[in-house]
C-alpha positions in Angstrom: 307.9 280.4 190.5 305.9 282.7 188.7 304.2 285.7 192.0 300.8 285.2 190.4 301.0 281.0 191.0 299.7 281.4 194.5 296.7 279.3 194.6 297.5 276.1 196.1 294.8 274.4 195.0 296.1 274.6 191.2 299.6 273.7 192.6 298.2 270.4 194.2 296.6 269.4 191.1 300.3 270.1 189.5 301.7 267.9 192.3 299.1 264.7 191.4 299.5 265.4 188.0 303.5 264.8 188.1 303.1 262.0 190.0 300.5 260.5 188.3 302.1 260.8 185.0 298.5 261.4 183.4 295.5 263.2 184.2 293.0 260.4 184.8 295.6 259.2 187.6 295.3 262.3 189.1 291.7 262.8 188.6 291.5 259.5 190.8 294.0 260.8 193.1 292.4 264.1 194.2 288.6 262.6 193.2 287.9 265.0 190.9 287.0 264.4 186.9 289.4 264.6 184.2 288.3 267.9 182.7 288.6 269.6 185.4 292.6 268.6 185.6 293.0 269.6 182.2 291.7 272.8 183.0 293.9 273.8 186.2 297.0 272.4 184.4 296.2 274.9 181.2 295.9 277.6 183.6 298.5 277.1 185.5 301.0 276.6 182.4 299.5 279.9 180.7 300.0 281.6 183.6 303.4 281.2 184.0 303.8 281.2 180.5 305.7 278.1 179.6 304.9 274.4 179.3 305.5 272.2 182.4 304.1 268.8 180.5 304.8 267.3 177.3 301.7 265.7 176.1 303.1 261.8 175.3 300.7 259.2 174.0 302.2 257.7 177.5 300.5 260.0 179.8 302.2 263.3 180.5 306.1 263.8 181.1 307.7 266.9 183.2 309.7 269.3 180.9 312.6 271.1 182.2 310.6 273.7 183.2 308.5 271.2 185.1 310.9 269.5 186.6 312.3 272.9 188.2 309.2 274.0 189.5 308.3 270.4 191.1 310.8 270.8 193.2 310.1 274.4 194.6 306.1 273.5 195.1 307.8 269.8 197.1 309.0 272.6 199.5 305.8 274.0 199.4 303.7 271.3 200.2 305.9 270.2 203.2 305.2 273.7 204.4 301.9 273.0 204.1 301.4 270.3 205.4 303.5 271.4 208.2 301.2 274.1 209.0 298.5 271.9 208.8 299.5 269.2 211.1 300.4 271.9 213.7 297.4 273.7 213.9 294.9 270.4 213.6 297.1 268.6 216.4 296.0 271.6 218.7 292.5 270.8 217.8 291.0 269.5 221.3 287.3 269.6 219.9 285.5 265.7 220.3 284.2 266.9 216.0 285.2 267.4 213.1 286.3 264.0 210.3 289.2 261.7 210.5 290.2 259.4 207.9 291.3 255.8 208.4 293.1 253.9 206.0 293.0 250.0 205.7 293.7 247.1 203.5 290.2 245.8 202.1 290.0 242.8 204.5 290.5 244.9 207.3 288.2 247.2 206.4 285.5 244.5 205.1 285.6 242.4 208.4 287.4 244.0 211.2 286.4 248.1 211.0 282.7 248.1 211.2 281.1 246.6 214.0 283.7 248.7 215.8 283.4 251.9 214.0 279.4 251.3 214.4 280.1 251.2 218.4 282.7 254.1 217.9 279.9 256.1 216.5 277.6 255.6 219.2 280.0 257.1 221.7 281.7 260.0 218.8 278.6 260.9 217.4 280.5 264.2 216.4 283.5 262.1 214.7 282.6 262.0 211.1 284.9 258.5 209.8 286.1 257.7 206.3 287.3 254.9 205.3 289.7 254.4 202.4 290.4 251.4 201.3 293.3 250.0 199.1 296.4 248.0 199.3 298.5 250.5 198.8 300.3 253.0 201.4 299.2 256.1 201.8 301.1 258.7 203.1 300.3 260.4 206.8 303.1 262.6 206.5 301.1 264.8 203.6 297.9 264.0 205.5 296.9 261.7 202.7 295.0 259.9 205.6 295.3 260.9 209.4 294.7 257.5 210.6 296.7 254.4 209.2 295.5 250.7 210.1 298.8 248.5 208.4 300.1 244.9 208.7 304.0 244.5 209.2 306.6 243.6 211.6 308.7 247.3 211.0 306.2 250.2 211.2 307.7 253.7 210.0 309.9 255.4 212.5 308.6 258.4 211.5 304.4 257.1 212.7 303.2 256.9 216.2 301.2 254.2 217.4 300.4 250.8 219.2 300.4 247.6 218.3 296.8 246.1 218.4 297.7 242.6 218.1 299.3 239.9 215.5 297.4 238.3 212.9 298.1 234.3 212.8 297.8 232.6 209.4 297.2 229.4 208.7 295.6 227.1 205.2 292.3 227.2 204.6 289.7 225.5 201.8 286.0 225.5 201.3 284.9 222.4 203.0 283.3 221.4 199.3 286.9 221.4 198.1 288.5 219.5 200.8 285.9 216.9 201.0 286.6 216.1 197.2 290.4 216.7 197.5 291.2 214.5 200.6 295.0 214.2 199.5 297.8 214.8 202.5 300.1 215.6 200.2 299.7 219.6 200.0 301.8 219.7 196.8 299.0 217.5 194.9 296.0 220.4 195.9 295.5 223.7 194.3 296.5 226.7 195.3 295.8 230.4 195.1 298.6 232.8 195.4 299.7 236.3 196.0 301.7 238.5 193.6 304.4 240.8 194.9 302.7 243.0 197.2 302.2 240.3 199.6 305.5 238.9 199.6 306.1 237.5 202.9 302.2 235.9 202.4 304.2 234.1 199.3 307.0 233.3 200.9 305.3 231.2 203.4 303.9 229.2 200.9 306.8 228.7 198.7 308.6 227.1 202.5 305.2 225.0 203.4 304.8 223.7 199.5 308.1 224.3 197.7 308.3 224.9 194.2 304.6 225.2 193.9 302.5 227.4 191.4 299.8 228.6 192.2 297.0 227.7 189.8 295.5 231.2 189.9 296.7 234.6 192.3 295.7 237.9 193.9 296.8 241.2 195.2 293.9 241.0 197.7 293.8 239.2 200.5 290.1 239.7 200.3 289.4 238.2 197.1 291.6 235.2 197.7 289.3 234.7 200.7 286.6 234.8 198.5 288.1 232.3 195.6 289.0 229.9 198.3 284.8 230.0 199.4 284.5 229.5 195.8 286.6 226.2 195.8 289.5 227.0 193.8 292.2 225.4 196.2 293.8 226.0 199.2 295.1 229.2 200.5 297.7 231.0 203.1 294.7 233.6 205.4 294.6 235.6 208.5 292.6 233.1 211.3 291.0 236.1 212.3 288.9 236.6 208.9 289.1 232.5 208.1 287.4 231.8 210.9 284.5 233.8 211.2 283.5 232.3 207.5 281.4 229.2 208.3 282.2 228.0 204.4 286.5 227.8 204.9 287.9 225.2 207.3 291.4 225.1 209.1 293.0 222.4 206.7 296.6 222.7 208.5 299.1 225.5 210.3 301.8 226.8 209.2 305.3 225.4 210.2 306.5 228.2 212.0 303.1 229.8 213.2 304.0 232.4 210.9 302.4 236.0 212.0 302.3 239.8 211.1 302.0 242.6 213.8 298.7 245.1 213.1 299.3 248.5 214.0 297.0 251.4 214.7 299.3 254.3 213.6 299.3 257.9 213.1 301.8 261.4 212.6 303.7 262.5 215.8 302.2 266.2 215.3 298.4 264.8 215.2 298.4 262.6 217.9 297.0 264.9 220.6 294.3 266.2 218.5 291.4 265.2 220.4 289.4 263.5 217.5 292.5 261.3 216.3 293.0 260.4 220.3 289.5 259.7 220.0 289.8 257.2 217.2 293.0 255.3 218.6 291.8 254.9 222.6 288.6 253.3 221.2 289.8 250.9 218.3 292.9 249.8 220.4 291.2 247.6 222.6 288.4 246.6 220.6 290.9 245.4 217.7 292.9 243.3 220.3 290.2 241.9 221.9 288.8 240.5 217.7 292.6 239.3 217.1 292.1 237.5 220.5 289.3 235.5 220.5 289.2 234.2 216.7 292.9 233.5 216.3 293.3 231.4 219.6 293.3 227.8 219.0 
């Protein structure tokens, strides 16, 4: 790598770019706009004085070159991040911002009223919330706080387990009232695609061989296409039941359930702030998961 590369700012832009593929993905990624991508990768490549992307119709492919020098800034960045993760777990100030990341239901209906009472106590905590499906990484410090459904967290996270979301089938009460059938397999249903898999399998064991007659990556917008009548559906008790518009229509066969876990990195989990964050939501998470999913 070229002596004069030593900004690391340019080198992470390299890094979202690669794995992006384009530069509106890594725009998004580092919430910046495109331009300003396009800039830092031209400077960077004239710099060094060779091309590190060809320009596809596709989005934008390592060359050789590239390829080589992914690898050496990879080592780089786990440096970094090393570094980083050190010092910040030292940090024993009650200040300073940590990021939480959570699915959108979580985030919608479980986070705030906590986080509001969190504040209260933290008023020098400065939260964000990021919300998506997918998994962000806490090893790069993508988020410091990580709020994920599953039976089998990461070895590599530290953590507790806050509770277990029960599921069970709920419908509008509209759509149930003009779709008395027993027979689940005559009644519509909404779906999930692949990233909820074990949601799908559930209902491919309580209703075999049915398709759904409309699906979602979110479980928060099939809680909302359920309010809206479109069939039945496979949700978490404790966001169903806090919706006066869905009622419990039947449980599932084998009282099916994911753990939630309140994790974080091993190097950050004595930093005062991120302590902070995981003593107070603990409890209060438990105690939600407790009183709506009970029967």
């Amino acid at each position: 790598m070229n002596a004069q590369l030593t900004n690391w700012d340019d080198l992470r832009v390299f890094l979202a770019v690669a794995r992006a593929g384009s530069l509106s993905g890594a725009a998004r990624s580092l919430g910046v706009n495109h331009s300003t991508v396009f800039r830092r990768i031209a400077g960077v490549e004239d710099r060094l004085g060779v091309r590190l992307f060809e320009r596809l119709p596709t989005g934008y492919a390592l060359t050789a070159a590239g390829e080589e020098a992914l690898g050496l800034v990879e080592r780089i960045e786990a440096d970094v991040t090393t570094l980083d993760r050190t010092v910040t777990g030292q940090d024993l100030r009650l200040s300073g911002s940590v990021r939480i990341t959570a699915t959108d239901m979580l985030a919608f209906w479980l986070l705030p009223d906590h986080l509001a009472r969190f504040r209260k106590s933290y008023p020098g905590i400065e939260v964000e919330i990021v919300v998506g499906n997918e998994t962000l990484n806490l090893s790069r410090r993508e988020t410091d706080v990580a709020l994920r459904i599953g039976n089998t967290p990461p070895e590599t996270l530290v953590g507790r387990r806050v509770g277990r979301l029960d599921f069970a089938v709920y419908g509008a009460p509209e759509y149930c009232a003009s779709h008395p059938d027993a027979d689940l397999a005559k009644h519509d249903w909404i779906g999930f695609d692949s990233a909820h898999a074990p949601l799908s399998r559930e209902l491919e064991k309580l209703v075999p061989g049915i398709r759904p007659s409309i699906r979602s990556n979110s479980v928060a917008c099939a809680v909302r296409l359920a309010k809206a009548g479109l069939g039945l559906a496979v949700l978490p008790c404790a966001i169903a039941e806090l919706k006066a518009d869905l009622i419990r229509v039947c449980e599932l066969p084998n009282t099916f359930g994911l753990d939630l876990w309140l994790l974080t990195h091993e190097d950050l989990r004595h930093t005062a702030r991120i302590r902070a964050v995981l003593e107070f939501l603990t409890p209060a998470l438990t105690a939600s998961l407790h009183v709506v999913c009970k029967d």
